[in-house]
PyMOL CGO cylinders between C-alpha atoms (Angstrom):
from pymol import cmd
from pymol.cgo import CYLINDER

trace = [
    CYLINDER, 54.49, 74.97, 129.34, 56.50, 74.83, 133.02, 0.3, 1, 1, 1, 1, 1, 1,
    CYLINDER, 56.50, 74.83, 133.02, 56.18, 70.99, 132.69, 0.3, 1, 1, 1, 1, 1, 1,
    CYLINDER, 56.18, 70.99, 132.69, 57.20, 70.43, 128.93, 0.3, 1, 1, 1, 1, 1, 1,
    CYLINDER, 57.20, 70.43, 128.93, 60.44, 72.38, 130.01, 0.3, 1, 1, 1, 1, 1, 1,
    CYLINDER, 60.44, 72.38, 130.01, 60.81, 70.75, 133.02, 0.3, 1, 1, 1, 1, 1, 1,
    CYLINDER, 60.81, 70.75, 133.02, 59.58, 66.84, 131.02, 0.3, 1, 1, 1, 1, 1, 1,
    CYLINDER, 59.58, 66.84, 131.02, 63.16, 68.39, 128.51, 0.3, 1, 1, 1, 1, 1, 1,
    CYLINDER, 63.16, 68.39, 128.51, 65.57, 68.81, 131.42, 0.3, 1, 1, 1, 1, 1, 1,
    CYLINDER, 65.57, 68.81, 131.42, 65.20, 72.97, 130.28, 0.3, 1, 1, 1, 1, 1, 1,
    CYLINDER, 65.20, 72.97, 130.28, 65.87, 75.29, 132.47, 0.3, 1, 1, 1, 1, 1, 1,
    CYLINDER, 65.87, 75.29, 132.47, 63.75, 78.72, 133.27, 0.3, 1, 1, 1, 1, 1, 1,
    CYLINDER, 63.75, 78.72, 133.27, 62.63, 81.97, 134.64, 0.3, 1, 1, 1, 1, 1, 1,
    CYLINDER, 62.63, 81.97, 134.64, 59.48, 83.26, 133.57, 0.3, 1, 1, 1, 1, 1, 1,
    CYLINDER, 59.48, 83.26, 133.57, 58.32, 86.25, 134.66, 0.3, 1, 1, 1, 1, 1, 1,
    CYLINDER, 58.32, 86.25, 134.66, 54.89, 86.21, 136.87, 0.3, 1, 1, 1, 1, 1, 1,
    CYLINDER, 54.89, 86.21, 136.87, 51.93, 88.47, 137.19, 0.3, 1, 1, 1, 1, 1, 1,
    CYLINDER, 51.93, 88.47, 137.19, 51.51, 89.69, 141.18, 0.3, 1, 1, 1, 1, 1, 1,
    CYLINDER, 51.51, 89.69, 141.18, 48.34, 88.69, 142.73, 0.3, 1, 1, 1, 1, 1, 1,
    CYLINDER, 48.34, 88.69, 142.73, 47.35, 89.08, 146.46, 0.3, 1, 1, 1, 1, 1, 1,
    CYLINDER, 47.35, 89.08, 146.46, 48.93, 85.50, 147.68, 0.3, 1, 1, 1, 1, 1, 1,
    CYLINDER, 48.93, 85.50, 147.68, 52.35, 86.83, 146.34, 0.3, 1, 1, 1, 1, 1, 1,
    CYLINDER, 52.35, 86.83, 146.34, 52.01, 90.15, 148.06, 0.3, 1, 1, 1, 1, 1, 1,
    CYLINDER, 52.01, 90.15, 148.06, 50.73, 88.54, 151.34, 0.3, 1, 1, 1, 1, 1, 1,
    CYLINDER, 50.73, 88.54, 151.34, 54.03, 86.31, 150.79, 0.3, 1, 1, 1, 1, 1, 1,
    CYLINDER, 54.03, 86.31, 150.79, 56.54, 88.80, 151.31, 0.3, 1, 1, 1, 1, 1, 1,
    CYLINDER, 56.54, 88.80, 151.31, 54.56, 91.65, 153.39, 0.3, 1, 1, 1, 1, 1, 1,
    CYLINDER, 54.56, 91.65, 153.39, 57.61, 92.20, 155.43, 0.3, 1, 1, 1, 1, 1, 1,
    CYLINDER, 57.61, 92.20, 155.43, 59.17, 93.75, 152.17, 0.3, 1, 1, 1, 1, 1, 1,
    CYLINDER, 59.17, 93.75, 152.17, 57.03, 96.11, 151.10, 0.3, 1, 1, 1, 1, 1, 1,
    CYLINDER, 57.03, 96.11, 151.10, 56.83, 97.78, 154.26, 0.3, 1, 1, 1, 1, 1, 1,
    CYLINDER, 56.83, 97.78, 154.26, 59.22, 101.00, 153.77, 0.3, 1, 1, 1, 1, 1, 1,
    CYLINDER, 59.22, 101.00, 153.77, 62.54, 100.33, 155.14, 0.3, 1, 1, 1, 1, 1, 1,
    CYLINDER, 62.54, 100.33, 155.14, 63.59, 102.10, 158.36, 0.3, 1, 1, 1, 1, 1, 1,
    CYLINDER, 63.59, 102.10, 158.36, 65.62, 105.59, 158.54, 0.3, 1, 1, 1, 1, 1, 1,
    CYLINDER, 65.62, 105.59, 158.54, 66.09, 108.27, 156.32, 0.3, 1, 1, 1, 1, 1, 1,
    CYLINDER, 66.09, 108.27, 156.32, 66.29, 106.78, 152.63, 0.3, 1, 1, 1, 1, 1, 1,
    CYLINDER, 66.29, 106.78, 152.63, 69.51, 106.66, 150.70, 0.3, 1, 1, 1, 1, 1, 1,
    CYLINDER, 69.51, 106.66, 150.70, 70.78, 108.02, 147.30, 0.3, 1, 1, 1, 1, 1, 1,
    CYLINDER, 70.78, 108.02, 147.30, 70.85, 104.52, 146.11, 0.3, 1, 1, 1, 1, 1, 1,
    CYLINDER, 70.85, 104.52, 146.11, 67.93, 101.69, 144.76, 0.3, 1, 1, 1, 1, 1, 1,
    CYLINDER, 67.93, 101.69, 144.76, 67.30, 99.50, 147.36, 0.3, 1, 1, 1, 1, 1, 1,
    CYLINDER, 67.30, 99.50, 147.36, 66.96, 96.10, 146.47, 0.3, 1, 1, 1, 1, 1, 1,
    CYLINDER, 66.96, 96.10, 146.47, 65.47, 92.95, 148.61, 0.3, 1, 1, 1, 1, 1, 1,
    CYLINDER, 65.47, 92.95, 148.61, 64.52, 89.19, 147.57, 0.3, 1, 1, 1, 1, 1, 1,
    CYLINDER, 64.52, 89.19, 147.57, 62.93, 86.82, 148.39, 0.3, 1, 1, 1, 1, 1, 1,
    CYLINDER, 62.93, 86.82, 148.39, 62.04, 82.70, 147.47, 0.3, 1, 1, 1, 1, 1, 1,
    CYLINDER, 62.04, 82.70, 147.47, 59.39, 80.66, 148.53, 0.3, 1, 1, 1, 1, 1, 1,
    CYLINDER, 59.39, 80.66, 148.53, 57.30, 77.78, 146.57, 0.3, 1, 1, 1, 1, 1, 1,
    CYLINDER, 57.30, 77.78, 146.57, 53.58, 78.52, 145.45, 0.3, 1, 1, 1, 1, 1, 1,
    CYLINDER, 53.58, 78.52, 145.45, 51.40, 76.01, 144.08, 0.3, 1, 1, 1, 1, 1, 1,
    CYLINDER, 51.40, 76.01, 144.08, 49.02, 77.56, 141.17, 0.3, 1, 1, 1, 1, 1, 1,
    CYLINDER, 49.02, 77.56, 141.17, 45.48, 75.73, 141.10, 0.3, 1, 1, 1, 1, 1, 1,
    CYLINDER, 45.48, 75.73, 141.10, 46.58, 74.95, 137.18, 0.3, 1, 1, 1, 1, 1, 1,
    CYLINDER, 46.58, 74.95, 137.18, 49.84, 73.97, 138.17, 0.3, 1, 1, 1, 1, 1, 1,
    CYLINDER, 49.84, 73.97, 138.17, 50.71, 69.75, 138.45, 0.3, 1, 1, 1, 1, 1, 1,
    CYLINDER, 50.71, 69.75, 138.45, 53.11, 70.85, 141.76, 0.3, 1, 1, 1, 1, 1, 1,
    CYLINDER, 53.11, 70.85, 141.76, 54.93, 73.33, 143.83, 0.3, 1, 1, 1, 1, 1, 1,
    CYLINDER, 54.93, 73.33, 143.83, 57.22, 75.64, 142.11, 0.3, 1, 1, 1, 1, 1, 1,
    CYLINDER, 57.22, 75.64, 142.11, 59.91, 78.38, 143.36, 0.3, 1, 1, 1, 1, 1, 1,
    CYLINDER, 59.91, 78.38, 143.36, 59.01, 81.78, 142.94, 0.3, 1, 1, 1, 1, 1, 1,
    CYLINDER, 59.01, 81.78, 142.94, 61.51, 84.85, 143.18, 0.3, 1, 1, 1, 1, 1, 1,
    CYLINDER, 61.51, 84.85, 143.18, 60.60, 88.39, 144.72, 0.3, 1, 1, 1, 1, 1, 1,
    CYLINDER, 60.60, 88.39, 144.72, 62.73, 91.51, 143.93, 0.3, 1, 1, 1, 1, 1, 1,
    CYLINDER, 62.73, 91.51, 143.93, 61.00, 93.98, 145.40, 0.3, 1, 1, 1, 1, 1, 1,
    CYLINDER, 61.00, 93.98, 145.40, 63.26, 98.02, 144.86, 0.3, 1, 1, 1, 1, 1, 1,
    CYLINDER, 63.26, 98.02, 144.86, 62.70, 101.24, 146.68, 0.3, 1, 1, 1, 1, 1, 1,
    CYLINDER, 62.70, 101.24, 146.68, 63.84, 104.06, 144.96, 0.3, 1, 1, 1, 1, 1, 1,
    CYLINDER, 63.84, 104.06, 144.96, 64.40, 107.56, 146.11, 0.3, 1, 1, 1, 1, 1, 1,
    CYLINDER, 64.40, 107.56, 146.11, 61.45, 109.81, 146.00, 0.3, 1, 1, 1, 1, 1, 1,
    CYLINDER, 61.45, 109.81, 146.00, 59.31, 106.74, 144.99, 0.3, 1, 1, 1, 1, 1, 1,
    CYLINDER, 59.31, 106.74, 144.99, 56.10, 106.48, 147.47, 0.3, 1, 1, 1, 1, 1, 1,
    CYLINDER, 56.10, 106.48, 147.47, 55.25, 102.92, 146.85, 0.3, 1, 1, 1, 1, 1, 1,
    CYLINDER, 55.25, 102.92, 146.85, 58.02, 100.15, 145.87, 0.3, 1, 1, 1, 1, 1, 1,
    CYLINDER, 58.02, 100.15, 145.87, 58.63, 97.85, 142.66, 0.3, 1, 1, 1, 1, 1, 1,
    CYLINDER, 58.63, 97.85, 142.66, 57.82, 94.40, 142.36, 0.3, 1, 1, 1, 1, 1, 1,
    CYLINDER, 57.82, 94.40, 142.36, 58.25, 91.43, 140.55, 0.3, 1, 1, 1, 1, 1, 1,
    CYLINDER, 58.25, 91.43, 140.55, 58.12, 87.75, 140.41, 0.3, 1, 1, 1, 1, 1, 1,
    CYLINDER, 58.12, 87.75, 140.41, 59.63, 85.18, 138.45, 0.3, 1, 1, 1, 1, 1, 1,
    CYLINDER, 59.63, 85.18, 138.45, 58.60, 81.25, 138.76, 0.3, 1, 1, 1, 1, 1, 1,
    CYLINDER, 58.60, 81.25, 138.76, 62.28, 79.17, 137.99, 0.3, 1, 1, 1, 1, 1, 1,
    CYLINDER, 62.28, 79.17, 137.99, 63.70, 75.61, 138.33, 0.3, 1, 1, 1, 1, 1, 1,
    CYLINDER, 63.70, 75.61, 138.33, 66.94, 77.35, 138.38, 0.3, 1, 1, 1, 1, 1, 1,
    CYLINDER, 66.94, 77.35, 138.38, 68.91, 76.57, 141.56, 0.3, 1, 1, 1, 1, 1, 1,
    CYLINDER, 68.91, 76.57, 141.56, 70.77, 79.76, 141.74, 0.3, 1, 1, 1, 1, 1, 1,
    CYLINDER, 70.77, 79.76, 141.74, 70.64, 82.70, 144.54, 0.3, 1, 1, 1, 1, 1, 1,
    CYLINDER, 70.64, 82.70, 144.54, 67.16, 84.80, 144.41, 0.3, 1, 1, 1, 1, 1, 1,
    CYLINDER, 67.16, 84.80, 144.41, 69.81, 87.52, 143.08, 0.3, 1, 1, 1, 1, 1, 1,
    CYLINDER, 69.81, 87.52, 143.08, 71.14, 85.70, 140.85, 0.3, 1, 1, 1, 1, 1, 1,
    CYLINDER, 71.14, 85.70, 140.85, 68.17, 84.58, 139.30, 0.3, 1, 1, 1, 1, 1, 1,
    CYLINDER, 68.17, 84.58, 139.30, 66.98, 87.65, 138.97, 0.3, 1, 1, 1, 1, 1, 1,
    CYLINDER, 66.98, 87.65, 138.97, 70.35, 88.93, 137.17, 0.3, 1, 1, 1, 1, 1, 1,
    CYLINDER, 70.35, 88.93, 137.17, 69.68, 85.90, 134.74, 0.3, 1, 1, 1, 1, 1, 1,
    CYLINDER, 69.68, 85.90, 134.74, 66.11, 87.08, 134.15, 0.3, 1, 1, 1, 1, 1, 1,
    CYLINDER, 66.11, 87.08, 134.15, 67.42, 90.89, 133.15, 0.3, 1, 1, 1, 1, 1, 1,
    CYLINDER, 67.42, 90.89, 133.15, 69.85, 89.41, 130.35, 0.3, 1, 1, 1, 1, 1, 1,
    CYLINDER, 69.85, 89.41, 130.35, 66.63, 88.66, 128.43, 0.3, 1, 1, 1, 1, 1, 1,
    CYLINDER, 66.63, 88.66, 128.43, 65.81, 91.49, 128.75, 0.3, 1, 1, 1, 1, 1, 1,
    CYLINDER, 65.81, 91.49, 128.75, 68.84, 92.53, 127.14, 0.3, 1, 1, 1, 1, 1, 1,
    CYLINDER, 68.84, 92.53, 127.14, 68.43, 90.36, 124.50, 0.3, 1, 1, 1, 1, 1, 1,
    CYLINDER, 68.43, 90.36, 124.50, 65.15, 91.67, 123.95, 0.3, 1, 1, 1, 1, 1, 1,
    CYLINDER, 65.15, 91.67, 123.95, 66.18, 95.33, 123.82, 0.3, 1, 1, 1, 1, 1, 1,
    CYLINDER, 66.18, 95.33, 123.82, 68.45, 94.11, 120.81, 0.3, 1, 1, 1, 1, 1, 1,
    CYLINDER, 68.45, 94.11, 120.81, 65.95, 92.55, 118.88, 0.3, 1, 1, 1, 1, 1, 1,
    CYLINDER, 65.95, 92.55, 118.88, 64.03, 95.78, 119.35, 0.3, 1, 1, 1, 1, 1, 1,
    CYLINDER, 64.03, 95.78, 119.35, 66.80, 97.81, 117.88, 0.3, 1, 1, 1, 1, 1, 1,
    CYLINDER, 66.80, 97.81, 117.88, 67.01, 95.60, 114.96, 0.3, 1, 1, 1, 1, 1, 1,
    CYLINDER, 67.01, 95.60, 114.96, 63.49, 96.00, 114.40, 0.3, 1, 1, 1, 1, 1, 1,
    CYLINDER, 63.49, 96.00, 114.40, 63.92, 99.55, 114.39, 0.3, 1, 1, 1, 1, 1, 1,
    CYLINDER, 63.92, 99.55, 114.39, 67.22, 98.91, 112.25, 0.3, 1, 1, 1, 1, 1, 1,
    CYLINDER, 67.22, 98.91, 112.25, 65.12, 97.62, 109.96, 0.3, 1, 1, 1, 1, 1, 1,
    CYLINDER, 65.12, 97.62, 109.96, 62.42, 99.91, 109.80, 0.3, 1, 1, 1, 1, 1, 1,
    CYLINDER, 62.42, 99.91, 109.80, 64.54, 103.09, 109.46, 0.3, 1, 1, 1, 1, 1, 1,
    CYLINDER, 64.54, 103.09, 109.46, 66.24, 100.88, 106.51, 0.3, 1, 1, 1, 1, 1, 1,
    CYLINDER, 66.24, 100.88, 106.51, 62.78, 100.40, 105.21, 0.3, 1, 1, 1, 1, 1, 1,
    CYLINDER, 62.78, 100.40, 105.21, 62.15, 104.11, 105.41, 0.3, 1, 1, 1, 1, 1, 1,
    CYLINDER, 62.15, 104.11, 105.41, 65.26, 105.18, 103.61, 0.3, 1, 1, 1, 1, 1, 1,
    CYLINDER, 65.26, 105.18, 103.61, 64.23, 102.55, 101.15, 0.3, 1, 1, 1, 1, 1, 1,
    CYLINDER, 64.23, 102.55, 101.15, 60.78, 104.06, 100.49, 0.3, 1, 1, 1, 1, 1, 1,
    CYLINDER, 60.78, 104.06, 100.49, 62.37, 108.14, 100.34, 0.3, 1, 1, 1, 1, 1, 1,
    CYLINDER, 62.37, 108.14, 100.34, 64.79, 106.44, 97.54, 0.3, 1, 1, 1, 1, 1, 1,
    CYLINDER, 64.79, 106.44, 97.54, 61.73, 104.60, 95.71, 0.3, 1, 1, 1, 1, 1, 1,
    CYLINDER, 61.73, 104.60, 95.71, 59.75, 108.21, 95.59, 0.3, 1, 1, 1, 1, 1, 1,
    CYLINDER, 59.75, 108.21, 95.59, 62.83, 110.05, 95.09, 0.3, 1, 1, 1, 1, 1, 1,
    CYLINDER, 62.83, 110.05, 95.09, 63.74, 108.05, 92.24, 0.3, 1, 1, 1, 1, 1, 1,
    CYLINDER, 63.74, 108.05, 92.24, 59.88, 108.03, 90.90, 0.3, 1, 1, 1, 1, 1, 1,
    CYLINDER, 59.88, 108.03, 90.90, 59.90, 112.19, 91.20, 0.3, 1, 1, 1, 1, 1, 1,
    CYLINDER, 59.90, 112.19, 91.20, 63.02, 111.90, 88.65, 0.3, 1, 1, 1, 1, 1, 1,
    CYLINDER, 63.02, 111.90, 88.65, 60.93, 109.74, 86.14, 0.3, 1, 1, 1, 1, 1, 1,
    CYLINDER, 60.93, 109.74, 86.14, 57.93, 111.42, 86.25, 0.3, 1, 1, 1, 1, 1, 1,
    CYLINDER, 57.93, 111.42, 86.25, 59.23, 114.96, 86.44, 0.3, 1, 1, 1, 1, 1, 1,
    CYLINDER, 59.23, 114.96, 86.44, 62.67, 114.82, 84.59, 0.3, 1, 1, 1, 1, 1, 1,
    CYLINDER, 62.67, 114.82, 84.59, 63.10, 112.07, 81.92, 0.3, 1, 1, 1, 1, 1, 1,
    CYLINDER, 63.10, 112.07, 81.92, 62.11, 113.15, 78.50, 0.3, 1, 1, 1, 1, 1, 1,
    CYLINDER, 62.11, 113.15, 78.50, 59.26, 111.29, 76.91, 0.3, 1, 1, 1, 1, 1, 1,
    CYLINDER, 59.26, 111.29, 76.91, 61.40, 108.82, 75.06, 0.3, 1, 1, 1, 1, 1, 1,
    CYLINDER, 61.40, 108.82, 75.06, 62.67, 107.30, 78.32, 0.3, 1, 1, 1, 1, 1, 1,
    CYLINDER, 62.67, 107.30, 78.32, 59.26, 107.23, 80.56, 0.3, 1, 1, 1, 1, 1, 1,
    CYLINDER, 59.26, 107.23, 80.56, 58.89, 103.76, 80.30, 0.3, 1, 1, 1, 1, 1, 1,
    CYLINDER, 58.89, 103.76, 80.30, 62.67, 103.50, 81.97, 0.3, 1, 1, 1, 1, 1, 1,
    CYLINDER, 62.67, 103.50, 81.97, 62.32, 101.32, 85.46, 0.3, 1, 1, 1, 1, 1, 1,
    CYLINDER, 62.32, 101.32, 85.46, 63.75, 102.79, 88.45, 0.3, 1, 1, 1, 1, 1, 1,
    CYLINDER, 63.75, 102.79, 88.45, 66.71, 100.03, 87.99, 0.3, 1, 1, 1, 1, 1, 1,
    CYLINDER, 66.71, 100.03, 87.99, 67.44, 101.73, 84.63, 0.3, 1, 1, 1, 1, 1, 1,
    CYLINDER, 67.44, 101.73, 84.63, 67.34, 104.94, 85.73, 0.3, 1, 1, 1, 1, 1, 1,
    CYLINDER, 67.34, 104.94, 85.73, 69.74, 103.93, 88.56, 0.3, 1, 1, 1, 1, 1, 1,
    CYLINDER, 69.74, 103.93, 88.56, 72.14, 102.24, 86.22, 0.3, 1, 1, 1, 1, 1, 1,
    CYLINDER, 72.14, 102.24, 86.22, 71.90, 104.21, 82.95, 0.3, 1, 1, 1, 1, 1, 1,
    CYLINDER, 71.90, 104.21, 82.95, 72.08, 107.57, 84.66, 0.3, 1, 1, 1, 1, 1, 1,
    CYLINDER, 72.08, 107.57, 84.66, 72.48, 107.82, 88.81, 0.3, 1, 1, 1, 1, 1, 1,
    CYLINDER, 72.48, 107.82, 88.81, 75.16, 104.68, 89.10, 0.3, 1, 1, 1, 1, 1, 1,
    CYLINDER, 75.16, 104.68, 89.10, 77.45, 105.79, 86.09, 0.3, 1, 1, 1, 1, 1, 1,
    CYLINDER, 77.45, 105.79, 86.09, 81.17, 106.51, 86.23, 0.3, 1, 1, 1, 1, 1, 1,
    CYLINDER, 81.17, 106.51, 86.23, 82.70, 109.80, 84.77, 0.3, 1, 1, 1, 1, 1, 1,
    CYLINDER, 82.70, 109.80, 84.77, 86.13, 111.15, 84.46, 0.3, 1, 1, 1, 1, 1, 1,
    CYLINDER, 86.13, 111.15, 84.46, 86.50, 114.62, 85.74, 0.3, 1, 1, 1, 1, 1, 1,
    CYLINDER, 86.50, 114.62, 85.74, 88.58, 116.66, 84.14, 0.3, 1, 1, 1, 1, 1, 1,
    CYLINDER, 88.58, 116.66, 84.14, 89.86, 119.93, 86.01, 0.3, 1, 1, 1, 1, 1, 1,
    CYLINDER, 89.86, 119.93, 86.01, 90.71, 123.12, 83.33, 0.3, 1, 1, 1, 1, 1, 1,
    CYLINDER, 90.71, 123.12, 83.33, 91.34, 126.61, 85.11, 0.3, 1, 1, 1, 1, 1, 1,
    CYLINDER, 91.34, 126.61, 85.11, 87.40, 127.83, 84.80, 0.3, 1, 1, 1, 1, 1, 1,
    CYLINDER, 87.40, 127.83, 84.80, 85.52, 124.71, 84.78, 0.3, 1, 1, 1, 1, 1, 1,
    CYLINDER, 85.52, 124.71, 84.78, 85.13, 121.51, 85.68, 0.3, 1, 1, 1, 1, 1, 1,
    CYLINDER, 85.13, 121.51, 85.68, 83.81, 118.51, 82.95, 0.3, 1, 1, 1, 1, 1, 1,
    CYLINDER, 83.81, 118.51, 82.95, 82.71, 114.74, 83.98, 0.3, 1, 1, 1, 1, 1, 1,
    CYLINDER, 82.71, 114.74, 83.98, 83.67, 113.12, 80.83, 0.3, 1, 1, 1, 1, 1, 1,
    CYLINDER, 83.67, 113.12, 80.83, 81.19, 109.90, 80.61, 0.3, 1, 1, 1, 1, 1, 1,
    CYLINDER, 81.19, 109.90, 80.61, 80.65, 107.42, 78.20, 0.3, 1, 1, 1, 1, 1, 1,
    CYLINDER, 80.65, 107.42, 78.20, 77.93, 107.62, 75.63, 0.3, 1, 1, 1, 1, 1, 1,
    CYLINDER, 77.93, 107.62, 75.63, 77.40, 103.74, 75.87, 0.3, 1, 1, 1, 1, 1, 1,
    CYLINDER, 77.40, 103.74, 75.87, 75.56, 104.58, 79.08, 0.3, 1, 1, 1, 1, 1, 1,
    CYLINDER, 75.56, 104.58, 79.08, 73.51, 107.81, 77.95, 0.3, 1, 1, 1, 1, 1, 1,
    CYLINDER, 73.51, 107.81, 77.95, 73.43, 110.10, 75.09, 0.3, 1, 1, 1, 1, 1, 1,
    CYLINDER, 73.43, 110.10, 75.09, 74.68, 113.03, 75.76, 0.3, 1, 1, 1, 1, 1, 1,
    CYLINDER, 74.68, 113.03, 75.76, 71.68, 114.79, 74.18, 0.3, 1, 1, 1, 1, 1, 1,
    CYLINDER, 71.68, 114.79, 74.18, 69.48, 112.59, 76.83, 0.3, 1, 1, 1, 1, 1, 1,
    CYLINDER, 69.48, 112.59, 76.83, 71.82, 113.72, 79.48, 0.3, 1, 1, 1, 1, 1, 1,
    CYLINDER, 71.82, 113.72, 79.48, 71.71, 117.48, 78.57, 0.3, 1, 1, 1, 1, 1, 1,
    CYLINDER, 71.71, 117.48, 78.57, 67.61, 117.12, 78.18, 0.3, 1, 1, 1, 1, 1, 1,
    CYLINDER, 67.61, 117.12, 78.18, 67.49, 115.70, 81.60, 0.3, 1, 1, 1, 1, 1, 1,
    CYLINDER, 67.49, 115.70, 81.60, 69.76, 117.99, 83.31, 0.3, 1, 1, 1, 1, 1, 1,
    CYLINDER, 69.76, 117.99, 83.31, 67.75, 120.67, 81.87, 0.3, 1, 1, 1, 1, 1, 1,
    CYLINDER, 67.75, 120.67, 81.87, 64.33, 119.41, 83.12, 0.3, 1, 1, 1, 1, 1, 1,
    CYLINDER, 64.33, 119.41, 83.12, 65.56, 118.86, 86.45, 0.3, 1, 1, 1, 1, 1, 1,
    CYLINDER, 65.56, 118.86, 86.45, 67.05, 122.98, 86.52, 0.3, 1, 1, 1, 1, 1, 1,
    CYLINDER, 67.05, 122.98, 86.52, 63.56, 123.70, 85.33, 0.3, 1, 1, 1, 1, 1, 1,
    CYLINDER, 63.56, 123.70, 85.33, 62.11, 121.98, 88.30, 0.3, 1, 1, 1, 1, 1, 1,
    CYLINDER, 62.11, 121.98, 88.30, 63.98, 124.98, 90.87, 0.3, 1, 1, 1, 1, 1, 1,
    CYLINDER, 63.98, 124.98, 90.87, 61.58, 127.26, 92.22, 0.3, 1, 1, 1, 1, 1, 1,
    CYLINDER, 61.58, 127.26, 92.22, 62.47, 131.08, 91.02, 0.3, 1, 1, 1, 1, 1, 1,
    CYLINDER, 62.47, 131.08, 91.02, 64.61, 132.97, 93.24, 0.3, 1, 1, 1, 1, 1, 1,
    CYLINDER, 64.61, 132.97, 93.24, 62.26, 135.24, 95.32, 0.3, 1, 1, 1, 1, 1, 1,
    CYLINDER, 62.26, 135.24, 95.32, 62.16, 138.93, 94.68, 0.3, 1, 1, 1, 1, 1, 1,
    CYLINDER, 62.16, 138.93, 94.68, 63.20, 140.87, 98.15, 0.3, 1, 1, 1, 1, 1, 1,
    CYLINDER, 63.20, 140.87, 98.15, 61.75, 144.04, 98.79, 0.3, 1, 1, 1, 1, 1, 1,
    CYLINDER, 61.75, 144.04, 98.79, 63.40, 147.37, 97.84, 0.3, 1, 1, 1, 1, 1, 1,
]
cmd.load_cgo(trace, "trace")
């Protein structure tokens, strides 16, 4: 893969499993620093070329190795690059995949959750068929039950005790409507009986 990318003029950082050869490579580093440790991560790099027994030639590999405060043993990574950049910088290029990667996990989980919502609707909408539409409409789909009686406009009109949705008939008969409102206030469980 390194040499296709390099054979395309591509550049890359790709992030490296440690081995012992790396960790022999920058010792120095992952000896705790001197003095009483601060409040803030601690960050040290460090380049140098390594030669894999797969790979055609040399390549540059980037340490970052962090302490962090109450941490007994530090972080590490390595990433093998053609880029030309600072270690740090290289290593700030890395993380903004990892950025990128974070937001295609979100949509993922956009998507699920959207999934979700559509499978609660689906069952929610099957419940209403199965439980609340007279015999004469079973065979309704879910998109006619959405359109004939869920997606419907009505005019409400306000009078000083009550409050009627006036709807038109070429959507539902109002003798359908009435059966199905009535199934569905059959479907409430009885109020519960409190003790006296």
């Amino acid at each position: 893969m390194y040499e296709f990318l390099e054979s395309e003029g591509i550049e890359y950082a790709i992030r490296l499993p440690a081995n012992q050869i790396f960790q022999a490579r920058i010792g120095h580093l992952l000896k705790r620093p001197v003095g009483r440790p601060p409040h803030h991560v601690q960050r040290f790099y460090e380049s140098f070329h390594y030669k894999a027994a797969s790979w055609s030639h040399s390549r540059r590999v980037v340490a970052k190795v962090e302490w962090h405060l109450g941490e007994l043993f530090p972080r590490v990574g390595f990433i093998v690059t053609n880029l030309g950049y600072s270690s740090k910088h290289i290593v700030r290029f890395y993380n903004q995949r990892g950025t990128c990667e974070q937001w295609i996990k979100e949509g993922k989980g956009a998507n699920a959750v959207r999934l979700q919502l559509h499978a609660l609707a689906y069952n929610l909408g099957n419940f209403l068929r199965t439980l609340a539409i007279p015999e004469a409409s079973e065979k309704w789909s879910l998109t006619s039950l959405r359109e004939k009686l869920i997606k419907i406009g009505a005019k409400v009109v306000r009078h000083g005790r009550y409050v009627a949705f006036q709807m038109a008939e070429v959507a539902i008969l109002r003798q359908l409507f009435a059966a199905i409102m009535q199934r569905i206030a059959a479907l409430r469980s009885p109020p519960m009986a409190t003790a006296t």
